[in-house]
C-alpha positions in Angstrom: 0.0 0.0 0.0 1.6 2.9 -1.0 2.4 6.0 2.1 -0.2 8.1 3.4 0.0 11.3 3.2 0.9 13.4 6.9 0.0 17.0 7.0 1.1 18.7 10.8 -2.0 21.2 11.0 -0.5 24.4 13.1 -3.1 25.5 15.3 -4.7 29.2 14.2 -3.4 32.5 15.0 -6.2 34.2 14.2 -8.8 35.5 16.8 -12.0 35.2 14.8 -13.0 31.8 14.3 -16.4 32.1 13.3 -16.2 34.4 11.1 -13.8 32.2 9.0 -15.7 29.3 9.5 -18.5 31.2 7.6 -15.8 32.2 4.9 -15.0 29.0 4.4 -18.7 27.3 4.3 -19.6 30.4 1.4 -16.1 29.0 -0.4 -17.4 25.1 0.0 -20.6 26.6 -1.6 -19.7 28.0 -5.0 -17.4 25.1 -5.4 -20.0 22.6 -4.4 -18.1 20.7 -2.2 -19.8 19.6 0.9 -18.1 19.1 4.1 -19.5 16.9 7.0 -17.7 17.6 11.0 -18.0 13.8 12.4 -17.2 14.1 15.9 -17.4 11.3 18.8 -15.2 10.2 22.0 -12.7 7.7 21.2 -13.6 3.8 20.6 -17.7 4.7 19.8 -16.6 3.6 16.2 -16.1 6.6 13.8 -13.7 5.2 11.3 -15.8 1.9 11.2 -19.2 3.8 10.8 -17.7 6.1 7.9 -16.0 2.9 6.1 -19.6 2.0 6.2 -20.6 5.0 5.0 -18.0 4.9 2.0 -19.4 1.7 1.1 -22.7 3.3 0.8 -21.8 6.2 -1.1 -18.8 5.5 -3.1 -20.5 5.0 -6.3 -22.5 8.3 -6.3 -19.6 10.9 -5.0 -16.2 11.6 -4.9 -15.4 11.7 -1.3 -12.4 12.6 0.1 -11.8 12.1 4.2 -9.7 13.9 6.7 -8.8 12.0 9.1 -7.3 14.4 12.5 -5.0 12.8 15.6 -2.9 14.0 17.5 -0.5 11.3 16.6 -0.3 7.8 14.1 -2.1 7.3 10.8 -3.7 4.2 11.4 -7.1 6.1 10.7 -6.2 6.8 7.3 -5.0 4.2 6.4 -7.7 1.8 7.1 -9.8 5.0 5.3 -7.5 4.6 2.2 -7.8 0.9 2.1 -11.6 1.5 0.6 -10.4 3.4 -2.3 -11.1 6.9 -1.9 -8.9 9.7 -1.2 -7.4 10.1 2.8 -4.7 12.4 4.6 -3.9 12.3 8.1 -3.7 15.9 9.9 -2.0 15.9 13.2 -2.8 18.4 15.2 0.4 18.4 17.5 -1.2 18.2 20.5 -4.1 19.9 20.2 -7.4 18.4 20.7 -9.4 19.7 18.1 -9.8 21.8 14.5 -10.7 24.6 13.9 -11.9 26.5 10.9 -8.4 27.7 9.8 -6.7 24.8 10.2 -9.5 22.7 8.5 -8.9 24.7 5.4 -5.4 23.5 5.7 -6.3 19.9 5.6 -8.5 20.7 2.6 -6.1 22.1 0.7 -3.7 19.2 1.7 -7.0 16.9 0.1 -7.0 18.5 -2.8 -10.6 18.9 -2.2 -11.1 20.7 -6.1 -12.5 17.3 -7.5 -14.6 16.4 -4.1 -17.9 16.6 -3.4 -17.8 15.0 -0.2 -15.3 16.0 2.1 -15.4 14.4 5.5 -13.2 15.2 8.7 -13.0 12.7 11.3 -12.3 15.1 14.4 -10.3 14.5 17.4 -11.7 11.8 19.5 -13.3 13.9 22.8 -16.7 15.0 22.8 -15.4 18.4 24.9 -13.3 20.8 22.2 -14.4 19.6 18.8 -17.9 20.9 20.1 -16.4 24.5 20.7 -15.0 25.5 17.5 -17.0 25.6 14.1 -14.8 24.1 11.4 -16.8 25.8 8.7 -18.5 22.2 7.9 -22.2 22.3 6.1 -23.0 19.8 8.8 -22.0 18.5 12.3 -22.7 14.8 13.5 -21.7 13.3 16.4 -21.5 9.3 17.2 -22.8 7.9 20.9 -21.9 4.2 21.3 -24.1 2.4 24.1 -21.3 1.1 26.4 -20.7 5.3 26.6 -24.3 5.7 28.3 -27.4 7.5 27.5 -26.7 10.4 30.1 -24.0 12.1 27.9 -25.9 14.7 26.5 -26.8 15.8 29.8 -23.0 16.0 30.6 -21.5 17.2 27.1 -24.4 19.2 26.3 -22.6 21.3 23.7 -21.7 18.4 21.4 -25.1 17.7 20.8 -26.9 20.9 21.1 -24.6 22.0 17.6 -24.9 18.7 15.9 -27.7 18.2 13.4 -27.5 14.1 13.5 -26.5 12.1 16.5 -25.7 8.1 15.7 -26.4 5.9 18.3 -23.6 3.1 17.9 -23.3 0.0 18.7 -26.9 -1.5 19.1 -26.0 -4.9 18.7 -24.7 -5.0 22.8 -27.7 -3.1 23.9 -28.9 -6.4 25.8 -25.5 -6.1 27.5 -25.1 -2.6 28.7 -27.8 -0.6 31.1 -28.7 1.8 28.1 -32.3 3.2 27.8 -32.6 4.0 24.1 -35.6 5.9 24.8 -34.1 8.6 27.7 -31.2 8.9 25.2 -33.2 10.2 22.7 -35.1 12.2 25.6 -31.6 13.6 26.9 -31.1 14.5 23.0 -34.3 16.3 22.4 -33.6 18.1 25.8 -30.5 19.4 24.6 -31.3 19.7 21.1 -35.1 19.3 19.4 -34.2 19.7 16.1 -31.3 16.6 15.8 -32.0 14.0 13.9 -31.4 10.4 16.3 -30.4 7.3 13.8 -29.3 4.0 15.7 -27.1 2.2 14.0 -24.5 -0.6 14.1 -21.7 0.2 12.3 -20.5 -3.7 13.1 -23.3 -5.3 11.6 -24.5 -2.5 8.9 -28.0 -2.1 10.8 -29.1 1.1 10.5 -26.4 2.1 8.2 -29.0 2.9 5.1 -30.8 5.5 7.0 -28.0 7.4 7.7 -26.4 7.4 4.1 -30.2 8.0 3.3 -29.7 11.6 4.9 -26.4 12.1 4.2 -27.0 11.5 0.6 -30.0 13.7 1.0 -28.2 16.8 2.6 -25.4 17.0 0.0 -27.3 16.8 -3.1 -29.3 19.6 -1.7 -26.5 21.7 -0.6 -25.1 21.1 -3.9 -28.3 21.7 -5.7 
């Protein structure tokens, strides 16, 4: 397999985050490219959820994945095993992106002949929350053995994501996870956010998600 490709993302000097985040998503527009923030703690199964994902959508749009850590490229390359285009952004310590330094990693993607872009965040559900990478979309993955209390203690994550993923379902007769109050704890903290259980393992649920995925970039490409 030939090297992946490692960018060291330098963490933005600039004071105004939002405001490039916005200047990036108007950019993303006229080029049509649409950018999806997948955020999660470590282990709830991102990179297995968006090989899924890949599988799903391959064949419809050029995607192109970012994959950010703060060390290792294993991410990537199991991303770059499926065929579509992957770089590895270390973030040299830091435990998120932001919108400056996600422009970085698109430009390291070459993200001219994309039309999906995805980054794979740092795994924490704390700091990826508080910075808007300038993505057309946020989602955030909640495996069962994590609980269904964490929105009520990481409310940000999942008051600024627009699809949570419920991971994992296949050990819900194993763990003391009320599917039900999760979704409750969801809708507390956010009533617009669309809740899709899945199993990334198994590929159960994994068509409704691509379902709206598929559905939100055609539309933001329009």
């Amino acid at each position: 397999m030939d090297e992946v490709r490692i960018l060291e993302i330098k963490q933005s000097v600039f004071a105004n985050n939002d405001q490039r985040a916005e200047l990036l998503r108007r950019e993303l527009k006229e080029k049509r490219i649409f950018l999806l923030n997948l955020m999660s703690s470590p282990g709830s199964g991102k990179t297995t959820t968006l090989t899924r994902t890949i599988e799903r959508l391959r064949d419809e749009f050029k995607i192109g994945v970012m994959e950010a850590d703060i060390d290792s490229d294993v991410d990537a390359r199991t991303i770059a095993a499926t065929g579509v285009k992957s770089i590895q952004l270390h973030t040299g310590g830091m435990c998120h992106l932001d919108a400056d330094m996600t422009r970085q990693g698109l430009d390291g993607l070459a993200a001219g002949d994309v039309e999906l872009a995805v980054l794979e965040n740092v795994g924490n559900l704390v700091c990826p929350a508080e910075f808007d990478t300038g993505a057309v979309k946020n989602a955030a993955i909640l495996s069962v053995p994590e609980g269904d209390d964490k929105p009520l203690k990481y409310p940000l994550m999942f008051q600024i994501c627009n699809v949570v993923l419920i991971n994992k379902t296949d050990v819900l007769p194993y763990f003391d996870f009320d599917m039900e109050k999760c979704r409750e704890n969801i809708r507390m903290r956010n009533p617009n956010a669309r809740v899709i259980p899945i199993c990334a393992k198994t590929g159960e649920g994994v068509d409704e998600w691509a379902d709206w995925l598929r559905a939100e970039v055609k539309a933001w490409r329009g």
